[in-house]
One Martini backbone bead per residue (centre of mass of N, CA, C, O) as a GRO file, in nm:
protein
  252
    1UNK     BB    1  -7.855 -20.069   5.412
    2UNK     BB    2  -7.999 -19.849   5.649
    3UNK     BB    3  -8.174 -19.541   5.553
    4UNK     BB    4  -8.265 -19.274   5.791
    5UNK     BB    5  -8.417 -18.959   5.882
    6UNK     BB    6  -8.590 -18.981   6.044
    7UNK     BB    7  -8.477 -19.171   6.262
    8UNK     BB    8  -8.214 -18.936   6.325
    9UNK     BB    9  -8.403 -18.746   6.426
   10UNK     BB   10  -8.503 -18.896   6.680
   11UNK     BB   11  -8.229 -18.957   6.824
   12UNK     BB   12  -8.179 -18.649   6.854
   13UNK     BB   13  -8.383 -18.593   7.031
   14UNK     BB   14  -8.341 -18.787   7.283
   15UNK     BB   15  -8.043 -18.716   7.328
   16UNK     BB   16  -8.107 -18.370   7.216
   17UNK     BB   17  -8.322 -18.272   7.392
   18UNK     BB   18  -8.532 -18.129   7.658
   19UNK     BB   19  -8.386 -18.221   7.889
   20UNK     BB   20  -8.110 -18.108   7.812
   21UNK     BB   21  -8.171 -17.826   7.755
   22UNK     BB   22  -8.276 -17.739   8.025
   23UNK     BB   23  -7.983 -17.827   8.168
   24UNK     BB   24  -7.796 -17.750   7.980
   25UNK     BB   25  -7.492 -17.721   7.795
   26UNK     BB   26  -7.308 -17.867   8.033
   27UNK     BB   27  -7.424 -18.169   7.969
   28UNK     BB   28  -7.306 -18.209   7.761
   29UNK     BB   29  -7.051 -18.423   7.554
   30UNK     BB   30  -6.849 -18.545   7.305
   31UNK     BB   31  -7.059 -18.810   7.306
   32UNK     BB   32  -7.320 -18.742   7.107
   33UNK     BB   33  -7.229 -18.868   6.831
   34UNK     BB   34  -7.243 -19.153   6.960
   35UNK     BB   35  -7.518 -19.149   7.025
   36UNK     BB   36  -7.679 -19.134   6.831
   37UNK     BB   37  -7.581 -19.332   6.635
   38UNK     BB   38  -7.663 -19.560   6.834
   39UNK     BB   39  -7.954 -19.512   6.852
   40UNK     BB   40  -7.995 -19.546   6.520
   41UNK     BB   41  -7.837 -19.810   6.461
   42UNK     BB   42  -7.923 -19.934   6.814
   43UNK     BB   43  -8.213 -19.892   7.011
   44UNK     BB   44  -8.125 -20.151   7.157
   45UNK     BB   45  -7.980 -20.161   7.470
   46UNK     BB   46  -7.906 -20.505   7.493
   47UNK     BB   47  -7.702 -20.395   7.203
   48UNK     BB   48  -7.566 -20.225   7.400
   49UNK     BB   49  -7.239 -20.252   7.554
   50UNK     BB   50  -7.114 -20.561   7.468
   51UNK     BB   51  -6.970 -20.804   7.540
   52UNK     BB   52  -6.641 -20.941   7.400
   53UNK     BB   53  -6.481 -21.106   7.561
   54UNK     BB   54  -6.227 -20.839   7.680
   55UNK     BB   55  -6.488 -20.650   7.521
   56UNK     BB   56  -6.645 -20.348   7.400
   57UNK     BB   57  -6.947 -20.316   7.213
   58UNK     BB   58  -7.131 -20.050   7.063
   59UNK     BB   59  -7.240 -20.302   6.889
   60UNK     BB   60  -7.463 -20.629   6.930
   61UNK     BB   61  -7.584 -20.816   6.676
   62UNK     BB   62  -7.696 -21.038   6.417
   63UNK     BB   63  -7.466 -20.849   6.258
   64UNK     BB   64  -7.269 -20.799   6.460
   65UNK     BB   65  -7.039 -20.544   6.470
   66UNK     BB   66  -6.992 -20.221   6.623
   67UNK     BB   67  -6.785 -19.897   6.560
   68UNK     BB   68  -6.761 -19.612   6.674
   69UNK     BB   69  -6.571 -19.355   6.542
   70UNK     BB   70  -6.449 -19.014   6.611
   71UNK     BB   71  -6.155 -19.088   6.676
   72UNK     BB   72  -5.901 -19.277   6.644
   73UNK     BB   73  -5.826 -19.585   6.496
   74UNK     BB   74  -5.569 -19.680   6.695
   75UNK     BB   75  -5.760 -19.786   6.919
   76UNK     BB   76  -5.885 -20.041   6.760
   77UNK     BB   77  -5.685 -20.274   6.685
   78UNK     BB   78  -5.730 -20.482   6.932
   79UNK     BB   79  -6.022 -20.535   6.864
   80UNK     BB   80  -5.998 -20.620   6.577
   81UNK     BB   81  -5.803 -20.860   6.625
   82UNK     BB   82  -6.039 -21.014   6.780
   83UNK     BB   83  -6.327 -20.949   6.633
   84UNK     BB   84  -6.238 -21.068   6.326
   85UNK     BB   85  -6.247 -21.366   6.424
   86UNK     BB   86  -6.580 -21.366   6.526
   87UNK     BB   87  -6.650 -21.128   6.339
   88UNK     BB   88  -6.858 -20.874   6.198
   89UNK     BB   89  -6.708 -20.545   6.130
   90UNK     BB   90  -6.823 -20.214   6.182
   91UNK     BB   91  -6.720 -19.920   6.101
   92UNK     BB   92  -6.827 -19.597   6.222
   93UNK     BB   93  -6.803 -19.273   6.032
   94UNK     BB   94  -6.814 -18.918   6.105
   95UNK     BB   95  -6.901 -18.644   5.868
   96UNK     BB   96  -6.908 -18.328   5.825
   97UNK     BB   97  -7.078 -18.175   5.588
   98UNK     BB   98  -7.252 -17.944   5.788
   99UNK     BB   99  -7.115 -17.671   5.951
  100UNK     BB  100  -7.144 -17.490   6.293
  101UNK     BB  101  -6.970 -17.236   6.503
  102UNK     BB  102  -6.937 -17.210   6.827
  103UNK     BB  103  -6.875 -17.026   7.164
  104UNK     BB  104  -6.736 -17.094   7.488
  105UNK     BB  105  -6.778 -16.973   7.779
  106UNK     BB  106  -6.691 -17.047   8.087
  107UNK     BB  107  -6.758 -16.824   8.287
  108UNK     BB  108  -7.044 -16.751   8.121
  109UNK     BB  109  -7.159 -16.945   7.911
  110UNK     BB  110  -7.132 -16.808   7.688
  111UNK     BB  111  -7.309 -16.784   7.311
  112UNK     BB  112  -7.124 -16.788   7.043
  113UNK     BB  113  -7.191 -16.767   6.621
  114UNK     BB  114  -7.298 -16.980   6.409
  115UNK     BB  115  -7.079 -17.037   6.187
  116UNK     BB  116  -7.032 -17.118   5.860
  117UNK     BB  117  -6.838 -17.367   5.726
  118UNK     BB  118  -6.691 -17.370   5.389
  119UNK     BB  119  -6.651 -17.735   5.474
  120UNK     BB  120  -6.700 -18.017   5.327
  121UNK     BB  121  -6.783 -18.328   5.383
  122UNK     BB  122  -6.555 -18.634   5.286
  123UNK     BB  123  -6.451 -18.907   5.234
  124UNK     BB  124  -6.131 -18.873   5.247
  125UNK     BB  125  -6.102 -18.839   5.529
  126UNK     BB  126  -6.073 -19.161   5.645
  127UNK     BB  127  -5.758 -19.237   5.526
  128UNK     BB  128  -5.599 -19.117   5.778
  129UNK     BB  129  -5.711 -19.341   5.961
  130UNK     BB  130  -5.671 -19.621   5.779
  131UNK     BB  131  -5.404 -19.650   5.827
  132UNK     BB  132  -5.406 -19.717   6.117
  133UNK     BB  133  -5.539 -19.995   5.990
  134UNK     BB  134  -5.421 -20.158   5.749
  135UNK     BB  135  -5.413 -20.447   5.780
  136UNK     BB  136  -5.713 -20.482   5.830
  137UNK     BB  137  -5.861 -20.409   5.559
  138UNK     BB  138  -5.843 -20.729   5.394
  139UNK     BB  139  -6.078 -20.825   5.556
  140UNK     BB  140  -6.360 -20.991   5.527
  141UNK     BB  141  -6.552 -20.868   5.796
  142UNK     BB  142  -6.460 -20.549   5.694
  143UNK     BB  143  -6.649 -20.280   5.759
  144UNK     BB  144  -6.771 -19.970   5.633
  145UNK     BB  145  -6.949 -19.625   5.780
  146UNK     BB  146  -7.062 -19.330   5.598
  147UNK     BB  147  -7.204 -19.057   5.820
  148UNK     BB  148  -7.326 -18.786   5.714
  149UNK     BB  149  -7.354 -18.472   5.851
  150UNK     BB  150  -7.515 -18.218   6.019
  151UNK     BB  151  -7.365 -18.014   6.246
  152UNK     BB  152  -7.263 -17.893   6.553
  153UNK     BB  153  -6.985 -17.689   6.679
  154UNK     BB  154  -6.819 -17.670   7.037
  155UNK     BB  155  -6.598 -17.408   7.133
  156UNK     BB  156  -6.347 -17.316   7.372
  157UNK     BB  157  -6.194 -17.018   7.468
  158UNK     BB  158  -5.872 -17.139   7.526
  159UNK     BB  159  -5.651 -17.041   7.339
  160UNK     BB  160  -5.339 -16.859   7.197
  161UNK     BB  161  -5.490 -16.600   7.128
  162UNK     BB  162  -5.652 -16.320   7.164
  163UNK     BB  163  -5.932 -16.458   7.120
  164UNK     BB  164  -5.905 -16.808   7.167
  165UNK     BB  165  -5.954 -16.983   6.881
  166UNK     BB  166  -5.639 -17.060   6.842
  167UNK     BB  167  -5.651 -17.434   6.982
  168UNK     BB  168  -5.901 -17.481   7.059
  169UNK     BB  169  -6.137 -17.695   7.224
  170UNK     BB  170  -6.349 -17.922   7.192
  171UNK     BB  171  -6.661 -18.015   7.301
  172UNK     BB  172  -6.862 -18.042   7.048
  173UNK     BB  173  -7.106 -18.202   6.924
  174UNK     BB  174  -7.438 -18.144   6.690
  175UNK     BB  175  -7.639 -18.328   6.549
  176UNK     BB  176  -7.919 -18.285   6.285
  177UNK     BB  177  -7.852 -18.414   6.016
  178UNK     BB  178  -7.892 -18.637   5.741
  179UNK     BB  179  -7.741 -18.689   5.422
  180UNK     BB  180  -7.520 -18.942   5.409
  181UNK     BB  181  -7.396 -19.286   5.288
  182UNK     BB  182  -7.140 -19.521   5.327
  183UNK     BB  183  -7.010 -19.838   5.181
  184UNK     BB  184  -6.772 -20.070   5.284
  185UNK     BB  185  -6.739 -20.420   5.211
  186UNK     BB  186  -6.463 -20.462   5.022
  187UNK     BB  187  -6.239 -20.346   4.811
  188UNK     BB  188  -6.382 -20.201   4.511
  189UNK     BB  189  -6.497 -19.968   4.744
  190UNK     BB  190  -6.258 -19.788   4.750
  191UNK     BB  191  -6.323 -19.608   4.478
  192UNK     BB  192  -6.478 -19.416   4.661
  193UNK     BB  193  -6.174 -19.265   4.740
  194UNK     BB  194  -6.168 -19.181   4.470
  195UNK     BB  195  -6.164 -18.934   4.277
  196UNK     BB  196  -6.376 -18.859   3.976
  197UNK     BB  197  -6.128 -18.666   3.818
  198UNK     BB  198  -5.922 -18.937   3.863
  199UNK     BB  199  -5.868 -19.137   3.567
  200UNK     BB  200  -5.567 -19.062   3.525
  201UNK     BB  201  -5.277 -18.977   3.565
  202UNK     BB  202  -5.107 -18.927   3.906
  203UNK     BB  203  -5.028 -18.823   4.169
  204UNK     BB  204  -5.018 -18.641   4.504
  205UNK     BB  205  -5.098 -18.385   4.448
  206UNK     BB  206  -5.347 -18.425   4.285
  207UNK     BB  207  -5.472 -18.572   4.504
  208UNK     BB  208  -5.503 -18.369   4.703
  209UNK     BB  209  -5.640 -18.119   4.517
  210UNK     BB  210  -5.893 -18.281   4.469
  211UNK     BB  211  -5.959 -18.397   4.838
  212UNK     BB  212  -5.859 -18.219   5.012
  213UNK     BB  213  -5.564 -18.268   5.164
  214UNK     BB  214  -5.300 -18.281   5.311
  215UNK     BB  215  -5.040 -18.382   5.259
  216UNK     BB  216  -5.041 -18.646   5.464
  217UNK     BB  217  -5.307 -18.743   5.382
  218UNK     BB  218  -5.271 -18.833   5.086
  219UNK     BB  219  -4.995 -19.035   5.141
  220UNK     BB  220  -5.172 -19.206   5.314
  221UNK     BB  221  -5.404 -19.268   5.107
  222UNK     BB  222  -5.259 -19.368   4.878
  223UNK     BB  223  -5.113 -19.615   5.058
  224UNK     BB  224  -5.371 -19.744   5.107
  225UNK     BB  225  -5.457 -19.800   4.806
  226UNK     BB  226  -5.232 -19.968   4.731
  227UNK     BB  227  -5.305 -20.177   4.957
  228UNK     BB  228  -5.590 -20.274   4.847
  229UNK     BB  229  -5.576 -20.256   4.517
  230UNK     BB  230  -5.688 -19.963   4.339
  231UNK     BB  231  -5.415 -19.902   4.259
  232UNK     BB  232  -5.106 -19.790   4.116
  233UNK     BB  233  -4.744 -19.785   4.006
  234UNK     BB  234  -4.621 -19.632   3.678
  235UNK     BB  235  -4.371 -19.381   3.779
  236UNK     BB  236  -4.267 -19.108   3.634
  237UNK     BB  237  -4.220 -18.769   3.700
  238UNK     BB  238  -4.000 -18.669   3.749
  239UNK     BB  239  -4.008 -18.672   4.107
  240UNK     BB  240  -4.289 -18.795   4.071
  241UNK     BB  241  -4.517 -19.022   4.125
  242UNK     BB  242  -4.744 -19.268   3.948
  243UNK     BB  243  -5.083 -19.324   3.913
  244UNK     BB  244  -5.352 -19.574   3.899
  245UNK     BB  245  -5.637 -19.739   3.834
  246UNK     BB  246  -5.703 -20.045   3.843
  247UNK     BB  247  -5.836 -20.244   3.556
  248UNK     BB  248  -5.956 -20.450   3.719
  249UNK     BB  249  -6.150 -20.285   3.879
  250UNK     BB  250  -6.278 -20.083   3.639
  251UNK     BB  251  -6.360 -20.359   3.477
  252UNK     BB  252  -6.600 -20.463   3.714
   0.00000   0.00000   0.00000
């Protein structure tokens, strides 16, 4: 895996760069972060937006195929159905690191906030996807590529709270740096979604709260784990089971 923040920074400015910049910020789209990715990952038009079979690869070229996804990862079943048997699949998902959360005003263009987000993203972020493609998961052709960025991220003002914040959707994200990458090449390479204070037996509390996931995402990303077999189910606290890292992976 080739990490490159000069490179990734280059992108940035092409995709979001001073044409853009001049045009206003009504041309930017959701698919910002895609388009940056895109750039980093294979600056070559000619192996961006591939057809493969019947369907369209975000990046084909001699290395596999690439599939940058930003949104559900449920989207991608088909894809990965026919992708993975006749090539090498790169799943990248983009992580926002260090996030500040802007606000737009749609009817009069104004831009508000700019304000640090206290929340950090962590790997584990991405179980609750993984979740949705679970079959998908041992194949032996896909691989996981996660991106690591410090981002801007703007929000329309259009909630149902009285300031208008609460349940807003999002406009745009606007990725600033590369911060750090990962790759999950193996079935091995999942111990890198469990956290490293989890030693020894655990719970789905305990992991909840290692990990900062939601009730729902802690629950789907253990089922994930032990899916790939990575960790294993060994008995009961009370009515709580319990977990721990398989002996096999942690001793090789």
């Amino acid at each position: 895996m080739m990490q490159d923040k000069e490179r990734f920074l280059a992108a940035c400015d092409k995709i979001c760069g001073q044409e853009r910049e001049k045009a206003g910020i009504g041309t930017l789209s959701e698919k910002t972060v895609h388009a940056v990715l895109k750039e980093y990952l294979e600056p070559r038009e000619e192996c961006q937006e591939q057809k493969v079979g019947s369907f369209y690869a975000d990046i084909h070229n001699e290395n596999g195929i690439m599939e940058i996804q930003t949104r559900s990862f449920r989207n991608l079943r088909k894809k990965l159905a026919y992708f993975l048997k006749i090539e090498k699949v790169t799943i990248v998902y983009p992580i926002p690191y260090t996030k500040w959360v802007w606000w737009l005003n749609e009817e009069t263009g104004e831009l508000t906030g700019g304000r640090k987000s206290p929340k950090k993203g962590t790997p584990y972020l991405i179980l609750y996807e993984l979740y949705q493609i679970m079959d998908f998961l041992q194949e032996p052709n896909l691989k996981l590529r996660l991106v690591f960025m410090d981002m801007e991220e703007i929000k329309l003002l259009n909630g149902c709270s009285y300031n208008k914040k609460r349940g807003a959707h999002r406009y745009d994200r606007i990725p600033k740096a590369l911060v750090e990458e990962i790759e999950i090449t193996g079935i091995k390479d999942y111990v890198k979604l469990i956290p490293e204070s989890l030693l020894g037996e655990f719970t789905v509390k305990d992991f909840k709260k290692a990990a900062k996931l939601s009730d729902s995402a802690a629950a789907k990303g253990i089922y994930v784990l032990m899916k790939v077999g990575v960790i294993e189910r060994i008995g009961k606290k009370g009515r709580a089971y319990l977990y721990q890292r398989k002996e096999s992976i942690t001793e090789s």
